[in-house]
N, C-alpha and C positions, 0 to 999 in steps of 0.2 A: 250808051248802055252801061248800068253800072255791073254788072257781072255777066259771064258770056261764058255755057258751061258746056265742054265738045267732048263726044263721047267718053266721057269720063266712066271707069273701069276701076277696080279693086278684085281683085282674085287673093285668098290668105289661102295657103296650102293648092289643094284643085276645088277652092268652094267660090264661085263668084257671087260676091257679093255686092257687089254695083255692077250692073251691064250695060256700057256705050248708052252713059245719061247725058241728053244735051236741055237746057232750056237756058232762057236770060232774063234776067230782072233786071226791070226800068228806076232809075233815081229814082228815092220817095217810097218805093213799093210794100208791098207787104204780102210776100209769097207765102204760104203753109205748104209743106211737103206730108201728103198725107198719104197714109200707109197705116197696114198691120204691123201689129210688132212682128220684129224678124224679114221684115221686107229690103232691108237697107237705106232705111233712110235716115237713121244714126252716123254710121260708116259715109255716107253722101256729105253729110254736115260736116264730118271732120275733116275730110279732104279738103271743104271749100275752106277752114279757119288753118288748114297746116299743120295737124295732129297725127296723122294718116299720108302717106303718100300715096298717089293712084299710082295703078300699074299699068294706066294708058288713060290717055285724053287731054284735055287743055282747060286750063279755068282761066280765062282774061277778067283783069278788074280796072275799068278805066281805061279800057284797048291795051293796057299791059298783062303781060304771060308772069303770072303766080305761083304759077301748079308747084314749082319746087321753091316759094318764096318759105321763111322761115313764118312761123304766127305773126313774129313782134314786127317786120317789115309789111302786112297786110291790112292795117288798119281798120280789122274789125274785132269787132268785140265779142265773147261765147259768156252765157247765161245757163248752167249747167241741171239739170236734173236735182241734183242733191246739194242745189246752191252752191257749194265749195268754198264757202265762209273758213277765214282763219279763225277756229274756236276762241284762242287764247287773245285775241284782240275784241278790243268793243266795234259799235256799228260807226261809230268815227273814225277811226282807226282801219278798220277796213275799207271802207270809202275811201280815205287819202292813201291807201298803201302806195296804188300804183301809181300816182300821184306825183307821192316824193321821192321815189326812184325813178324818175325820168327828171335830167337837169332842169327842164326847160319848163316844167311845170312844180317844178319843187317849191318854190315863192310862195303860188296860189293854191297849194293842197288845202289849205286848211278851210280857207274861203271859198273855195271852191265847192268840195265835201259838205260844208254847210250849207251852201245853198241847196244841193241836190237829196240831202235828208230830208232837208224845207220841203221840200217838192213830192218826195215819195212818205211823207205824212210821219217823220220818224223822229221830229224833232227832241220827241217826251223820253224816246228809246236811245238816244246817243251814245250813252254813256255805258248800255247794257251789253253784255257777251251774248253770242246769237245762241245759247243754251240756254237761257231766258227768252229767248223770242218767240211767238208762232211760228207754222210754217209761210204762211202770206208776208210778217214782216222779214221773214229770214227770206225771202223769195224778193221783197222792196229791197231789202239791200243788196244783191247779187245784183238788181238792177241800177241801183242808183253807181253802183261799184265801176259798172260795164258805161254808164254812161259818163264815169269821169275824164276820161280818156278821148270823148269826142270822134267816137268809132262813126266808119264811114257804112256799114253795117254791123247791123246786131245778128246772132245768128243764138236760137231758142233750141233746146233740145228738152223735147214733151215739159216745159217749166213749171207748169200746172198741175199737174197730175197726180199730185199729192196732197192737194189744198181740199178744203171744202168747198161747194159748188157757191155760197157765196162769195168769198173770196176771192176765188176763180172768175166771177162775173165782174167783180170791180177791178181786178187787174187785168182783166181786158180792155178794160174803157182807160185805164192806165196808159197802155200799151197803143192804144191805138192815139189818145191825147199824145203822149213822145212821141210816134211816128208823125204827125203832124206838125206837131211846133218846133221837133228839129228835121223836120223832114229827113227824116234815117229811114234808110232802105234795109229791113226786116225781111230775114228767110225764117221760119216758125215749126217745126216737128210736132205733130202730132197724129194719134189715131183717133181723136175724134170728130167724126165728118160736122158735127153740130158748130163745134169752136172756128173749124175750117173754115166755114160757109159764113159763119159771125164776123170773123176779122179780114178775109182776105179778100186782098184785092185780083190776085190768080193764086191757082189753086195747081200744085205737081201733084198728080197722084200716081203713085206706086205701086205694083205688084210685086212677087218678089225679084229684087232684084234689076228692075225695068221701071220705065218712066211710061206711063200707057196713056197719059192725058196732062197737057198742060194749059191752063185756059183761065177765064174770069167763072165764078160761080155758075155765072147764068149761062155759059157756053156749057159746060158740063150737065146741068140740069135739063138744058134742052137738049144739047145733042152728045151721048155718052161715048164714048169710043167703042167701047165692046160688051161683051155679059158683064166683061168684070166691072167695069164702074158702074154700070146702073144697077147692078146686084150690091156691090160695095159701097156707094156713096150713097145714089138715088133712092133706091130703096129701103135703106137702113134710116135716109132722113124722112123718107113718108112714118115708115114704123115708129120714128119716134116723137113727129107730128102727132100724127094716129094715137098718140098713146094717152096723149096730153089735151088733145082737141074737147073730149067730152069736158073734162074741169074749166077751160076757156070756157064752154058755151054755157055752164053752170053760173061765170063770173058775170053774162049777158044775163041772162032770166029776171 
């Protein structure tokens, strides 16, 4: 099992905000934690990369105990919301950062960094500061960044959610291509059940504060835990079938 998560807990002041969450992901995977905003499932993600400290539970990675490993000892990678681009560097430059501060990979920053711009389609942008960039190629390089490093998971906080819905559709097919041919095992934040149900392979879903359902798509689909999922997930994915089905059957005529 590549992560093993036992009642993990976070309490700030008397507000809990993660309550005794347990699930595991399998090598390879591609878990989404999906939730409302405000539910904790931001606060959950940081715990697992070492940002956060819990205030009770256990995270094993690899049958070893994490929970108070520093980030840089965890060997995974975080993909941020608002990218977290060094401005004043180009998209070369930020690819190799972390790179050539580690000795052992400091040789092959440069080579390396090239090859993975190659890869996330940036080759034309190299040379540009990410205040020239869209938010999609600013969002390719947070990833190309995250994958220099050869993290044993990537872990996504909402990474999407500011792109346009095309963009957004090709960096999924991105994302789900690198889960495959490096076989990286993917934890994914988002509130949209659509994207959820698009990329994962099991799905966490959140209340506040609570983990109410852990399972493959189709296990939630068929059978919900409670109102709350099939109010929150099920139903919200028919209504937006439903929304769309008439223009489909337009495309058939």
């Amino acid at each position: 099992m590549k992560l093993q998560v036992i009642d993990l807990s976070k309490t700030f002041d008397t507000k809990e905000a993660v309550k005794n969450v347990s699930f595991d992901v399998e090598e390879g995977e591609f878990l989404s934690i999906l939730g409302p905003s405000g539910c904790g499932k931001t606060t959950l993600l940081r715990m697992l990369i070492g940002l956060i400290t819990p205030t009770s539970g256990v995270i094993l990675k690899d049958g070893v105990d994490i929970t108070n490993a520093p980030p840089s000892k965890r060997k995974m990678g975080f993909v941020f919301q608002n990218y977290a681009l060094f401005e004043n560097m180009t998209v070369l430059e930020n690819v190799e950062y972390a790179l050539k501060i580690h000795k052992e990979t400091k040789g092959i920053a440069h080579s390396t960094a090239l090859a993975l711009i190659e890869k996330m389609g940036l080759s034309e942008h190299m040379n540009k500061k990410p205040d020239s960039l869209s938010g999609g190629q600013q969002q390719r390089v947070a990833i190309a960044r995250t994958l220099a490093l050869h993290p044993d998971v990537i872990l996504f906080d909402e990474p999407m959610s500011a792109l346009d819905v095309a963009t957004r559709l090709s960096l999924r097919k991105e994302l789900k291509n690198i889960q495959k041919e490096y076989n990286t095992t993917m934890i994914y934040i988002t509130h949209d059940q659509e994207e959820a149900f698009a990329m994962s392979d099991k799905i966490l879903v959140m209340d506040t504060a609570v983990a109410v359902q852990h399972g493959t798509p189709e296990e939630i689909i068929k059978h919900p835990t409670n109102e709350y999922v099939k109010n929150f997930v099920v139903e919200n994915l028919k209504i937006k079938i439903d929304s769309l089905s008439k223009y489909i059957d337009m495309t058939n005529e």
